[in-house]
DRENVOSE-436796 format. One record per atom (N, C-alpha, C): residue number from 1; atom name; x, y, z. Coordinates in nm, 3 decimals. Example, Ala and Ser with C-alpha at 12.3 -4.5 7.8 and 13.67 -1.06 7.14 Angstrom:
REM DRENVOSE-436796
<node 1 'N' <1.319 -0.569 0.780>>,
<node 1 'CA' <1.230 -0.450 0.780>>,
<node 1 'C' <1.320 -0.330 0.780>>,
<node 2 'N' <1.285 -0.225 0.708>>,
<node 2 'CA' <1.367 -0.106 0.714>>,
<node 2 'C' <1.290 0.003 0.787>>,
***
This chain:
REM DRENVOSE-436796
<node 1 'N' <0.119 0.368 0.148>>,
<node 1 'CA' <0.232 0.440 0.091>>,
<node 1 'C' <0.242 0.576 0.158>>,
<node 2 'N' <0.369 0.621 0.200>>,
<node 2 'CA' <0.386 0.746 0.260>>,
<node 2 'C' <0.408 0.833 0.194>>,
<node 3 'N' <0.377 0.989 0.210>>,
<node 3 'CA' <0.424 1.094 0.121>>,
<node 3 'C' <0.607 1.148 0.124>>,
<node 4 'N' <0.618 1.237 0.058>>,
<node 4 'CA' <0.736 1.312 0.037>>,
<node 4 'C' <0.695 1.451 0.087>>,
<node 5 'N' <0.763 1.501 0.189>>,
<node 5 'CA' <0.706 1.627 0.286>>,
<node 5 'C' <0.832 1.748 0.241>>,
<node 6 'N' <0.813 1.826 0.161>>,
<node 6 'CA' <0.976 1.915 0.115>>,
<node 6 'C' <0.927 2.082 0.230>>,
<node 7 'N' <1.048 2.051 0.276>>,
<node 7 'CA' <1.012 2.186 0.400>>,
<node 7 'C' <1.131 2.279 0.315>>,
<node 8 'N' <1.102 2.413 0.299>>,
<node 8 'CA' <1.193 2.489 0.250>>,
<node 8 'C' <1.237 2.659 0.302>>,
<node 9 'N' <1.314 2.716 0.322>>,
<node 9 'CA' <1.324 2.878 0.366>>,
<node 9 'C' <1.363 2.917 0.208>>,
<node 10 'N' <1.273 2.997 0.217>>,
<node 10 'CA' <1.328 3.067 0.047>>,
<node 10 'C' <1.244 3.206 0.017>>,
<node 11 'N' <1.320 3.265 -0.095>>,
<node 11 'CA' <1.300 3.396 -0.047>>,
<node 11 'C' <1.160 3.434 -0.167>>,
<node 12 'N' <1.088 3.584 -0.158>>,
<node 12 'CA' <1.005 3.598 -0.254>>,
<node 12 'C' <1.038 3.540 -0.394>>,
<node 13 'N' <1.123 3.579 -0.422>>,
<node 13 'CA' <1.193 3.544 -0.532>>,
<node 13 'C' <1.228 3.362 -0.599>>,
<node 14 'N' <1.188 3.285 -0.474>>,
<node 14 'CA' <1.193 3.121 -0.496>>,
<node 14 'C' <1.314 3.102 -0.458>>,
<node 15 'N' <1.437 3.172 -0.431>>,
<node 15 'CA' <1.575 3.147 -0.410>>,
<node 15 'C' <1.557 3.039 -0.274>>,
<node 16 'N' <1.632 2.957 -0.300>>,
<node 16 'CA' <1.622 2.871 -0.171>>,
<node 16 'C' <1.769 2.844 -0.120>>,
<node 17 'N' <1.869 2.879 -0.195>>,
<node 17 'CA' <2.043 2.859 -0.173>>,
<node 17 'C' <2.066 2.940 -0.002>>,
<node 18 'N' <2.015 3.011 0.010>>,
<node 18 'CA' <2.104 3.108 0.079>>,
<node 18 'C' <1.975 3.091 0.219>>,
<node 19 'N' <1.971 3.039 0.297>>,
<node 19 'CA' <1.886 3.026 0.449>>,
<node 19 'C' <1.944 3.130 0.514>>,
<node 20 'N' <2.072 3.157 0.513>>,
<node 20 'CA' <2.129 3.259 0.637>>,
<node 20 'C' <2.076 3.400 0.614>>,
<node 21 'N' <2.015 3.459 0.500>>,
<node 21 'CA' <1.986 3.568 0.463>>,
<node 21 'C' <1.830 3.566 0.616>>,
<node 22 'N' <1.739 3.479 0.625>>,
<node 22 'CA' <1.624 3.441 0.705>>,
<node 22 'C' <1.692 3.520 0.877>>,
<node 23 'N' <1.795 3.542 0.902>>,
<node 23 'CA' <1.842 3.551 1.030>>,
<node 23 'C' <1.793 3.643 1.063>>,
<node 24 'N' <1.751 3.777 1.009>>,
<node 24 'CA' <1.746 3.965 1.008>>,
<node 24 'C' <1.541 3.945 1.077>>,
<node 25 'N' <1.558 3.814 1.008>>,
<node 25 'CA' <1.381 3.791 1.080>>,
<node 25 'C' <1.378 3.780 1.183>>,
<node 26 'N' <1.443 3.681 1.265>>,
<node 26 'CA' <1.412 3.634 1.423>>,
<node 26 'C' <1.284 3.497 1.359>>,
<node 27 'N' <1.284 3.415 1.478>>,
<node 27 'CA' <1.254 3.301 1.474>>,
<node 27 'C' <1.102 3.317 1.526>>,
<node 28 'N' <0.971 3.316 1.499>>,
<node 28 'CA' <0.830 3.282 1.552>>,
<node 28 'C' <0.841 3.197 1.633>>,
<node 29 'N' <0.820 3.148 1.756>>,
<node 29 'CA' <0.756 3.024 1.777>>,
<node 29 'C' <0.683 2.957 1.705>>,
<node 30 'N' <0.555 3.019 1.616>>,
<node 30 'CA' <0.436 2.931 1.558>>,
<node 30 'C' <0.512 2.869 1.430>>,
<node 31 'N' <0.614 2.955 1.343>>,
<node 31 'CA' <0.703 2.881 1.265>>,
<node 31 'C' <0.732 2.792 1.307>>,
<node 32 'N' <0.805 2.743 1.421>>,
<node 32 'CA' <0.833 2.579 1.481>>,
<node 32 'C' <0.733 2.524 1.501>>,
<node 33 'N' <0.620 2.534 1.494>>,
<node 33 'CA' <0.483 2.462 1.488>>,
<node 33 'C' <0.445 2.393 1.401>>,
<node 34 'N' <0.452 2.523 1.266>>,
<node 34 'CA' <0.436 2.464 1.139>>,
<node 34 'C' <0.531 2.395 1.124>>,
<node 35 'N' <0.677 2.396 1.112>>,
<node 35 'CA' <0.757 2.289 1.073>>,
<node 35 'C' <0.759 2.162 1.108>>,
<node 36 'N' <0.724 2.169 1.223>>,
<node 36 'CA' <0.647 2.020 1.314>>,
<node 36 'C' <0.574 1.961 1.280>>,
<node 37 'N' <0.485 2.039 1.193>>,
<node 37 'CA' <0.348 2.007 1.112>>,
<node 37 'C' <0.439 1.905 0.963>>,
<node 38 'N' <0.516 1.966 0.918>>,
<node 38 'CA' <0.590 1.894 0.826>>,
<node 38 'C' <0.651 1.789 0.853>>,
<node 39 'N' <0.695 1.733 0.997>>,
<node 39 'CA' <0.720 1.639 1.062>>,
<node 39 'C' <0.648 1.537 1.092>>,
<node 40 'N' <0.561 1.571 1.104>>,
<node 40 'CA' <0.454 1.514 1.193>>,
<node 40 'C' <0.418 1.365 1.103>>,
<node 41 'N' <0.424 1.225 1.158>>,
<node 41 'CA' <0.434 1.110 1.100>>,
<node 41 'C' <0.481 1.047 1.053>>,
<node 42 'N' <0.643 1.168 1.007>>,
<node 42 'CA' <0.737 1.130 0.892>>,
<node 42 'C' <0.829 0.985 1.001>>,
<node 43 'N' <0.837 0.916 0.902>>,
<node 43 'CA' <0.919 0.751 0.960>>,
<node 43 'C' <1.052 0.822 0.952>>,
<node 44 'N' <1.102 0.890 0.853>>,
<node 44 'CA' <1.251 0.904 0.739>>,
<node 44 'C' <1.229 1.065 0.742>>,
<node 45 'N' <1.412 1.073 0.717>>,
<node 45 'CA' <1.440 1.187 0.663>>,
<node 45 'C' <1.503 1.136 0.505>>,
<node 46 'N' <1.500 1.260 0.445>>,
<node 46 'CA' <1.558 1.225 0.311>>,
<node 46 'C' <1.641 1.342 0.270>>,
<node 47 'N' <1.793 1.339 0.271>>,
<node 47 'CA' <1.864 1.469 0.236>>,
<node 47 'C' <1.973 1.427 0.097>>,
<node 48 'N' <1.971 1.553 0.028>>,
<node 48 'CA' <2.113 1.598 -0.019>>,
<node 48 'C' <2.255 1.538 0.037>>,
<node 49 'N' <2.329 1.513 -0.031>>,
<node 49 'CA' <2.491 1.481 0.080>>,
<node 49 'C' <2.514 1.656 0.120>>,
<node 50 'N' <2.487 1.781 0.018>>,
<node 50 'CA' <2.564 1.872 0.112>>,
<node 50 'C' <2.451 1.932 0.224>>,
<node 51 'N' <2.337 1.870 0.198>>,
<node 51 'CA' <2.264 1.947 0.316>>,
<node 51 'C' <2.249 1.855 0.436>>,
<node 52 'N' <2.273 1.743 0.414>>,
<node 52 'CA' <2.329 1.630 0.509>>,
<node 52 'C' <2.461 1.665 0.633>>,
<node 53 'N' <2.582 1.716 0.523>>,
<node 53 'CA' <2.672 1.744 0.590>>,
<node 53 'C' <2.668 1.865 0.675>>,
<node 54 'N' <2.579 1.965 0.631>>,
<node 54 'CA' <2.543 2.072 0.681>>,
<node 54 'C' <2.498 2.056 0.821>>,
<node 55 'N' <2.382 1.952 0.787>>,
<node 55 'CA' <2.311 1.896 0.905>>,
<node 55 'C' <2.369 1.853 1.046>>,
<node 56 'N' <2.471 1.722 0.951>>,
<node 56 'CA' <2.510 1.621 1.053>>,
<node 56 'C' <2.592 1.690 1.222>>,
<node 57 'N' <2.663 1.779 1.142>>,
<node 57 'CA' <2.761 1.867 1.254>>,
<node 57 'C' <2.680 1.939 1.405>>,
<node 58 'N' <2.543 2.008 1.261>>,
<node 58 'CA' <2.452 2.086 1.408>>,
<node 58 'C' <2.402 2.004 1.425>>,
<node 59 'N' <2.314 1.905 1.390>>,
<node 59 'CA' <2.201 1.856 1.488>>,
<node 59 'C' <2.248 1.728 1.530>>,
<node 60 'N' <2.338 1.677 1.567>>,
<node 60 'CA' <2.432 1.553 1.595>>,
<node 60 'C' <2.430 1.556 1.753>>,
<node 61 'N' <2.482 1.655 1.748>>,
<node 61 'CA' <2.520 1.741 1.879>>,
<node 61 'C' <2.390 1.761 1.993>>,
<node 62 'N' <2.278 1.827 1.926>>,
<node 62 'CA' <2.189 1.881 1.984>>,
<node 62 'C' <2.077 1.780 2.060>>,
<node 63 'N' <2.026 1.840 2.207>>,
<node 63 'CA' <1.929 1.773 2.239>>,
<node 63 'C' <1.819 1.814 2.248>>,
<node 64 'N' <1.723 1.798 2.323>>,
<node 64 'CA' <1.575 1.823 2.292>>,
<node 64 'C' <1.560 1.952 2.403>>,
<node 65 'N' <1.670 1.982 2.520>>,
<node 65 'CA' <1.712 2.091 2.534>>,
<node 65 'C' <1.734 2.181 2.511>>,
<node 66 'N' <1.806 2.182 2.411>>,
<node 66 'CA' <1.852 2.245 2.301>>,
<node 66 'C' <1.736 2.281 2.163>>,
<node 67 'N' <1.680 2.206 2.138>>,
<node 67 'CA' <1.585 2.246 2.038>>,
<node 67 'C' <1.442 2.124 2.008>>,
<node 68 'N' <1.356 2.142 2.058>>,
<node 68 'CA' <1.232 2.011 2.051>>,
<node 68 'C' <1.251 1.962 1.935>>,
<node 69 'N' <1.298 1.997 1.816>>,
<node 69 'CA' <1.307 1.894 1.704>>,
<node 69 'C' <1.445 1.843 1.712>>,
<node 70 'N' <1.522 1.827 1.758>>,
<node 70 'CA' <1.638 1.726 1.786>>,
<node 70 'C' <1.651 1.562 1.795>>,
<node 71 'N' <1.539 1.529 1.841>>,
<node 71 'CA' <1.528 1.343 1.889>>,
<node 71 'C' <1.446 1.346 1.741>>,
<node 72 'N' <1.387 1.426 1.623>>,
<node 72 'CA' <1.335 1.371 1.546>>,
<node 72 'C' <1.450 1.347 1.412>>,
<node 73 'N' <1.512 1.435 1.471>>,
<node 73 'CA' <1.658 1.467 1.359>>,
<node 73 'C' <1.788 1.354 1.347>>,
<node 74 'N' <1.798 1.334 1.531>>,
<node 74 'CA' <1.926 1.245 1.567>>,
<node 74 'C' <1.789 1.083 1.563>>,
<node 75 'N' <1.703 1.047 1.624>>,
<node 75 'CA' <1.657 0.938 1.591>>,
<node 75 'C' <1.579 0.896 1.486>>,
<node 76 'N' <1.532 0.963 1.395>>,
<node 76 'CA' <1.454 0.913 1.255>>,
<node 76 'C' <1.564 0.858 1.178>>,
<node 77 'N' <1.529 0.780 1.092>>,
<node 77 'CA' <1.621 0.649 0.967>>,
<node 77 'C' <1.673 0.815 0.880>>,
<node 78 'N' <1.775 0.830 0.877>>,
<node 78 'CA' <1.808 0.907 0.762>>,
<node 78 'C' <1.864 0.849 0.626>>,
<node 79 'N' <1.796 0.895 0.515>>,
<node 79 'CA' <1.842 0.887 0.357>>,
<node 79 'C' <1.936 0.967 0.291>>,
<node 80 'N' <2.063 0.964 0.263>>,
<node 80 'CA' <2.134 1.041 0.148>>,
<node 80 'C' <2.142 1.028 0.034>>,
<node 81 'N' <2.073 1.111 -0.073>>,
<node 81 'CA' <2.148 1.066 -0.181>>,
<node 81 'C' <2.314 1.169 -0.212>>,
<node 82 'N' <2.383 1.022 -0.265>>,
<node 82 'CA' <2.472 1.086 -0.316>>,
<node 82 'C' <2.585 0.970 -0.369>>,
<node 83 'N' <2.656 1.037 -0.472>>,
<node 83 'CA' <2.743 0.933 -0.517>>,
<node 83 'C' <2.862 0.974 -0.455>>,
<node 84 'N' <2.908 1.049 -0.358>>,
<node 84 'CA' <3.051 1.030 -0.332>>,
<node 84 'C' <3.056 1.016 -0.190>>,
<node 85 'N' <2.910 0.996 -0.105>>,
<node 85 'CA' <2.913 0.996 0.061>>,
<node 85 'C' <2.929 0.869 0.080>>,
<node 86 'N' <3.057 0.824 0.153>>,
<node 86 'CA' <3.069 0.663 0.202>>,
<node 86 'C' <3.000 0.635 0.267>>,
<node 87 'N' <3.052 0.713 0.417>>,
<node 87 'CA' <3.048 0.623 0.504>>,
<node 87 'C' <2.974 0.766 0.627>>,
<node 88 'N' <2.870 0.758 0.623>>,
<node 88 'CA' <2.775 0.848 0.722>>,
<node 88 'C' <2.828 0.844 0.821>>,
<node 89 'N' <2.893 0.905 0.948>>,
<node 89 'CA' <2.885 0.854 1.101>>,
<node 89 'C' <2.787 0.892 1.194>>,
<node 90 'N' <2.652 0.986 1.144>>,
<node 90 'CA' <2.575 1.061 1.203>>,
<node 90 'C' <2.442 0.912 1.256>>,
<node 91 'N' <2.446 0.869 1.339>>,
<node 91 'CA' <2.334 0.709 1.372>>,
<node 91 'C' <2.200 0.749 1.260>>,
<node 92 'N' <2.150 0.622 1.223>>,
<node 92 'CA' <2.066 0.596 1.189>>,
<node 92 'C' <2.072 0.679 1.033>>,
<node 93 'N' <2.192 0.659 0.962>>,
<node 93 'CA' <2.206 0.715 0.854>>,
<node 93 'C' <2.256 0.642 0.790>>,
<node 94 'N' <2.204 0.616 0.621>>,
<node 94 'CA' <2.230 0.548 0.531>>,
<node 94 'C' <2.200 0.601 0.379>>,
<node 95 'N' <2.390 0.561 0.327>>,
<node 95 'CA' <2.347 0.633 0.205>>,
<node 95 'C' <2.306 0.542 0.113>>,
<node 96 'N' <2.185 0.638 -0.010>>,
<node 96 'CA' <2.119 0.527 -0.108>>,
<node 96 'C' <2.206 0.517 -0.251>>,
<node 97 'N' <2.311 0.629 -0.218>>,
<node 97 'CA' <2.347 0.618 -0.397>>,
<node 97 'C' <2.338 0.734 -0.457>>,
<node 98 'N' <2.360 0.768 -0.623>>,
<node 98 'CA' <2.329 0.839 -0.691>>,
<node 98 'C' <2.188 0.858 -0.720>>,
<node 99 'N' <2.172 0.982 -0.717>>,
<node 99 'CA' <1.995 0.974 -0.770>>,
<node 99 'C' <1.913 0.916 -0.848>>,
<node 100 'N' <1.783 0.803 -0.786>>,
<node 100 'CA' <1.768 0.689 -0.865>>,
<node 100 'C' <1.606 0.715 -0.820>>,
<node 101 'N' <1.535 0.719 -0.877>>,
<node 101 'CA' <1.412 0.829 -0.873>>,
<node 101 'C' <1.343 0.599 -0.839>>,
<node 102 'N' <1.344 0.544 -0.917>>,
<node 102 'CA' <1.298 0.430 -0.850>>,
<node 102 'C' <1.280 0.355 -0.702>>,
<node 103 'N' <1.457 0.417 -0.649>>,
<node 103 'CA' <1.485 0.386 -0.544>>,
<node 103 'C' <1.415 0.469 -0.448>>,
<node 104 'N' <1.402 0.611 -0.512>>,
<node 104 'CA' <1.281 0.679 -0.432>>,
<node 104 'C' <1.122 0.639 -0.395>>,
<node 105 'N' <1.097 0.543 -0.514>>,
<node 105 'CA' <0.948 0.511 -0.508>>,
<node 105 'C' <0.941 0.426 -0.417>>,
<node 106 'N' <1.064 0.341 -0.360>>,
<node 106 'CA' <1.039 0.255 -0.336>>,
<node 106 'C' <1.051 0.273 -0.153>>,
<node 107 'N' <1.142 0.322 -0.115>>,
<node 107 'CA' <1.178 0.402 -0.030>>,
<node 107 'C' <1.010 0.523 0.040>>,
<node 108 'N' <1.003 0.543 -0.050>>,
<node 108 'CA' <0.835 0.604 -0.034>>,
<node 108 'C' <0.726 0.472 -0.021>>,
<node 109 'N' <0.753 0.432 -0.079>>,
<node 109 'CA' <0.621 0.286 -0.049>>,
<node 109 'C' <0.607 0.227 0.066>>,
<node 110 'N' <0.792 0.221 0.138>>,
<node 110 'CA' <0.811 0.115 0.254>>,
<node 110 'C' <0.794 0.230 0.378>>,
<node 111 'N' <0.771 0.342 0.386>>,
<node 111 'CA' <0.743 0.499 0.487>>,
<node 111 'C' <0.608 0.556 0.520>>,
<node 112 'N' <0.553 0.540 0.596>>,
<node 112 'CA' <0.449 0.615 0.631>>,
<node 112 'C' <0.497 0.785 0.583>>,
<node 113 'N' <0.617 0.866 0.593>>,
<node 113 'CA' <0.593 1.020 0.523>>,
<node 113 'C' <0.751 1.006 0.567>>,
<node 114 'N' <0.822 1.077 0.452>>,
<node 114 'CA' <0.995 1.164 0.468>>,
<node 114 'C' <0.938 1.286 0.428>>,
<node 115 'N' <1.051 1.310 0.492>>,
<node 115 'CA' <1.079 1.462 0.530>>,
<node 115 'C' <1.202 1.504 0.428>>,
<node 116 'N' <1.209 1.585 0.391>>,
<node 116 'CA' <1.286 1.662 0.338>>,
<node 116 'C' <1.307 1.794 0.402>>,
<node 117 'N' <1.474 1.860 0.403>>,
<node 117 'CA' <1.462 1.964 0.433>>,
<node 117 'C' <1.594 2.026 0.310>>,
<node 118 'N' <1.589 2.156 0.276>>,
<node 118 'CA' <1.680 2.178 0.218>>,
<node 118 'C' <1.701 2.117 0.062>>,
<node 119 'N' <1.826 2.068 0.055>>,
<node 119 'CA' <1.874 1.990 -0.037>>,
<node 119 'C' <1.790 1.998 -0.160>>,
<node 120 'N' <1.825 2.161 -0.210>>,
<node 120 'CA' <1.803 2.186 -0.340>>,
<node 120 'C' <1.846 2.088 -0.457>>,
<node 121 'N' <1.924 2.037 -0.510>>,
<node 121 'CA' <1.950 1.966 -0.639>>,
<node 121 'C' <1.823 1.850 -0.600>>,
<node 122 'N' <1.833 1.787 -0.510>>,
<node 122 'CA' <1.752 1.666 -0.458>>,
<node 122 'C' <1.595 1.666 -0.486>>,
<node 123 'N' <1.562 1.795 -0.454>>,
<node 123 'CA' <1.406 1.835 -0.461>>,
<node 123 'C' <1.358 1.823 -0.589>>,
<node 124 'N' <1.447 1.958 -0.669>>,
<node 124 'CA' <1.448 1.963 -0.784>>,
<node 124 'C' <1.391 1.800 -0.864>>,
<node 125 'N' <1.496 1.757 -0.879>>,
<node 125 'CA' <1.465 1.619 -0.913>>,
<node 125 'C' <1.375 1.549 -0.899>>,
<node 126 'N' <1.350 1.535 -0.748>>,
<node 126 'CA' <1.183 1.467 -0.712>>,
<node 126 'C' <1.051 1.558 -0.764>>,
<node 127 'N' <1.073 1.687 -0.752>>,
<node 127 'CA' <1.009 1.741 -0.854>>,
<node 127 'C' <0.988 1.755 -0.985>>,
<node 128 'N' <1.072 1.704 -1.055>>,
<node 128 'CA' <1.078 1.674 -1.195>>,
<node 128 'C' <1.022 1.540 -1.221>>,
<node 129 'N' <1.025 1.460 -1.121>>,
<node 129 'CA' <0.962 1.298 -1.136>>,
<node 129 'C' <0.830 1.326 -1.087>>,
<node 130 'N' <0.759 1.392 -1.020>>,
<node 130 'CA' <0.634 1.379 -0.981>>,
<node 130 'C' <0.606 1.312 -0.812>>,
<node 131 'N' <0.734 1.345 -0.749>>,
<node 131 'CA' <0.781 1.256 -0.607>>,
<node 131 'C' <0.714 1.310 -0.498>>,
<node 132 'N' <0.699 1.455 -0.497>>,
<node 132 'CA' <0.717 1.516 -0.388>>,
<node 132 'C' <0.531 1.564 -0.395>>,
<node 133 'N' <0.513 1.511 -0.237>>,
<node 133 'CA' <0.375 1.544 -0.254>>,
<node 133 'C' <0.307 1.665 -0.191>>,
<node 134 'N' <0.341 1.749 -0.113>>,
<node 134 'CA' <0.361 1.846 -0.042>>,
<node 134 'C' <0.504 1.901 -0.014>>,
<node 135 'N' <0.411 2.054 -0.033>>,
<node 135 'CA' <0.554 2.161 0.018>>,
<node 135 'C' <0.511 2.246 0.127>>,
<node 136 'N' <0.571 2.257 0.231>>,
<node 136 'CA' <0.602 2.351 0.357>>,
<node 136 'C' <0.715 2.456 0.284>>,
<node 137 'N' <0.611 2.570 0.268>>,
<node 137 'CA' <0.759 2.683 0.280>>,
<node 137 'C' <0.765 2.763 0.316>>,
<node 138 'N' <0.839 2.812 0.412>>,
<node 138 'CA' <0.862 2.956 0.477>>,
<node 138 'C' <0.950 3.079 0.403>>,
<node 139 'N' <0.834 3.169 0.374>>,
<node 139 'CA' <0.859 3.228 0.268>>,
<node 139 'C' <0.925 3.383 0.342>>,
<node 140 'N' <0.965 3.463 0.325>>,
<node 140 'CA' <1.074 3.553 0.342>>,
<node 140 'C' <1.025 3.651 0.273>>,
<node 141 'N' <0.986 3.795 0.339>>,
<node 141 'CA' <0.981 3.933 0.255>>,
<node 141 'C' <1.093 4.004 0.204>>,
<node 142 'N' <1.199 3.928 0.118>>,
<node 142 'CA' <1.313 3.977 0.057>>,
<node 142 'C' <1.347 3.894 -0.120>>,
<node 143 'N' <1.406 3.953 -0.185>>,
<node 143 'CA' <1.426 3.928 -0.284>>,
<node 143 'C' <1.580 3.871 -0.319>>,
<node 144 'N' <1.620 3.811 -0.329>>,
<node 144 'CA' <1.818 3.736 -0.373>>,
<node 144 'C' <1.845 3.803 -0.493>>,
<node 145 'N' <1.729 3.753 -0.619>>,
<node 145 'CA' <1.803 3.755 -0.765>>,
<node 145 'C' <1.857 3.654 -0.765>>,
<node 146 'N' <1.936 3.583 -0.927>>,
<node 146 'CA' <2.033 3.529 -0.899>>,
<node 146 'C' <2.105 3.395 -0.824>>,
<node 147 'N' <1.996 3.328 -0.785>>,
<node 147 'CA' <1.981 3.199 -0.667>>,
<node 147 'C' <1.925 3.084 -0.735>>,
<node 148 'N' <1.975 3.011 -0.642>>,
<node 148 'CA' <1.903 2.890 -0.709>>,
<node 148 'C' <1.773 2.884 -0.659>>,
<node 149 'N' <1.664 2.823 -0.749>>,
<node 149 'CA' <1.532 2.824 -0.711>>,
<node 149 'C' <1.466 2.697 -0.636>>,
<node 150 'N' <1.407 2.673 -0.633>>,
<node 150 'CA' <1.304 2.533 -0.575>>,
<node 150 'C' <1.270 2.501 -0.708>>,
<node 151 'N' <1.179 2.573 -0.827>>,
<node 151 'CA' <1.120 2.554 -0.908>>,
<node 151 'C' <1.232 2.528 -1.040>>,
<node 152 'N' <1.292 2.404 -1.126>>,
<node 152 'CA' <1.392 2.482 -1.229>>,
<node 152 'C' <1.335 2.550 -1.357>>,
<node 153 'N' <1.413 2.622 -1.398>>,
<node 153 'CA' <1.359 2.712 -1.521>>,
<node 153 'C' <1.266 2.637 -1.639>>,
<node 154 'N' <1.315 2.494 -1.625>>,
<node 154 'CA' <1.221 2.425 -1.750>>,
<node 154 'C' <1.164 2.347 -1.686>>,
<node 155 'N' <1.112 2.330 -1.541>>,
<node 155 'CA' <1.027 2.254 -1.508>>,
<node 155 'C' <0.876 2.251 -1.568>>,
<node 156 'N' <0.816 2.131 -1.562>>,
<node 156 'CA' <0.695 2.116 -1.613>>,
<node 156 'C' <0.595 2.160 -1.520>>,
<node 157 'N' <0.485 2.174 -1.563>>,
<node 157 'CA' <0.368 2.248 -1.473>>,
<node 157 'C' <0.311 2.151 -1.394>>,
<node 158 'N' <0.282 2.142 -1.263>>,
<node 158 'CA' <0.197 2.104 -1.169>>,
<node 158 'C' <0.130 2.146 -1.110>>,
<node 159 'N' <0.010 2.109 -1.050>>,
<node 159 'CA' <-0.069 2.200 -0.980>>,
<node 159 'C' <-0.091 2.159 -0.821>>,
<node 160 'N' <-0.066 2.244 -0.773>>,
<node 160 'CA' <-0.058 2.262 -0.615>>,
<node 160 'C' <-0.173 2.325 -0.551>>,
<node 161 'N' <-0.238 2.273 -0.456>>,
<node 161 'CA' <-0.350 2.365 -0.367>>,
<node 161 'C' <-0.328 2.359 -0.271>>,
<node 162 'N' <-0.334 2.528 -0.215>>,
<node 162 'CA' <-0.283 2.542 -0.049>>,
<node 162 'C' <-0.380 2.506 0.045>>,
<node 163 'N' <-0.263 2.433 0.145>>,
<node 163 'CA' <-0.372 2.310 0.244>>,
<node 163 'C' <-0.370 2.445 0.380>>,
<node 164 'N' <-0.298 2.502 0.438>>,
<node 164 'CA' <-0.279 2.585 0.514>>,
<node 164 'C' <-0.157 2.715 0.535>>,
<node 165 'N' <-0.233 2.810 0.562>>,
<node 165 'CA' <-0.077 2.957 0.518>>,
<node 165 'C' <-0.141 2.982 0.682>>,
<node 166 'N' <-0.023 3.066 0.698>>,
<node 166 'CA' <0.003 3.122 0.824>>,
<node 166 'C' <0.086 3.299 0.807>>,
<node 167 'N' <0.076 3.369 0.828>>,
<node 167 'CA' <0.150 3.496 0.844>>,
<node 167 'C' <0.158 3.572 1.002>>,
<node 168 'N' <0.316 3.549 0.994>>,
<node 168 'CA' <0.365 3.622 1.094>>,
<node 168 'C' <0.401 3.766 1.113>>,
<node 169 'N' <0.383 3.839 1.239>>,
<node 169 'CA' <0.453 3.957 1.291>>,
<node 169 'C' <0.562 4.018 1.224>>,
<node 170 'N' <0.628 3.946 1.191>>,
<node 170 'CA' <0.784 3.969 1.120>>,
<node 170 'C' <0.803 3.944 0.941>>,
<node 171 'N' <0.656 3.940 0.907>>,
<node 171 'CA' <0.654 3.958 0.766>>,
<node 171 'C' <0.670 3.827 0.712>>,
<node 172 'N' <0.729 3.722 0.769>>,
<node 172 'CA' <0.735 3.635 0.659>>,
<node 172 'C' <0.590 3.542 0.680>>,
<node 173 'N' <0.564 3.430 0.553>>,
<node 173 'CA' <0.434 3.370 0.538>>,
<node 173 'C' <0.512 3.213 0.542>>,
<node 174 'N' <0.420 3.127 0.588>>,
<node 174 'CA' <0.431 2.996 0.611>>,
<node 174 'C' <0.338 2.940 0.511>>,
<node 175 'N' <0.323 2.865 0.370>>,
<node 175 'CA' <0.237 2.807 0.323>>,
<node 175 'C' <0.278 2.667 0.279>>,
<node 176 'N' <0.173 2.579 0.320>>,
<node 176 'CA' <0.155 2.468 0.280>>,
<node 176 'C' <0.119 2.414 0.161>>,
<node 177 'N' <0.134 2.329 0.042>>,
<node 177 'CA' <0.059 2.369 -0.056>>,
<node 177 'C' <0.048 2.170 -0.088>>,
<node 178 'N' <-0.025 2.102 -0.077>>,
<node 178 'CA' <-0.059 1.974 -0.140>>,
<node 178 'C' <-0.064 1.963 -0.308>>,
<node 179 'N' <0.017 1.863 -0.363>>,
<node 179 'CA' <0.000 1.819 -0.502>>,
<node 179 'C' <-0.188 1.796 -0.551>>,
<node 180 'N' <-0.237 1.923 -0.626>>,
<node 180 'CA' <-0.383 1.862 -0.657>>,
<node 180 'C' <-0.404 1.746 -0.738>>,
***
């Protein structure tokens, strides 16, 4: 059975809505390392429809020229959930439906590891079921307020132990944290 890998940019504060605020940082190299690290084995991606659509436009386009994680983006099996996405045109994309936390287990059983990126409502959820087995998050020395979180306000308690952190030049921290 494969894991559920949730990669996230979010700020001190847990806000995870807003990625473009991350720009004022500049990009590490070793950050693309670690995120690779979140990659690394995944069969599947697994997105949101709006972080899908977000997706599909930039990394459709892009080649390994353009950015070394590209052939994992445009060739891995992609998952959507969503109830109003027909008809994907981005290759190797297929939508599963409305959120069906079974269809997740099952989908996880038949995967050596998905990836997740983004797609707050989605997480949420797999986090509320007990889905998601690791988190990658690149954490941000700024505060939003006001945002949507990773964590929701009445989520139940789990316990997480950090598998590996990293801190960069530019203030922000990279931590890994495994479901204990």
């Amino acid at each position: 059975m494969g894991s559920i890998r949730v990669h996230e940019f979010m700020s001190l504060d847990g806000a995870i809505e807003a990625p473009t605020c991350t720009a004022a940082y500049g990009f590490d190299p070793r950050m693309g390392e670690a995120l690779a690290s979140a990659m690394a084995g995944c069969d599947a991606i697994l997105l949101g429809r709006k972080t899908f659509e977000m997706f599909e436009p930039a990394w459709s386009v892009r080649t390994v020229e353009d950015d070394p994680g590209a052939p994992f983006f445009n060739d891995t099996m992609k998952y959507v959930v969503s109830s109003t996405l027909e008809s994907p045109t981005w290759r190797n994309s297929t939508v599963l439906g409305a959120y069906d936390p079974d269809t997740i287990r099952r989908l996880k059983s038949e995967s050596n590891g998905i990836y997740i990126s983004g797609s707050g409502t989605l997480v949420r959820a797999l986090l509320a079921d007990g889905l998601v087995d690791e988190l990658y998050l690149i954490v941000y020395p700024l505060t939003l307020g006001g945002s949507h979180r990773l964590f929701a306000d009445d989520a139940s308690g789990t316990k997480w132990s950090l598998a590996t952190s990293q801190s960069y030049d530019n203030g922000v921290l990279f931590l890994n944290y495994k479901k204990a």
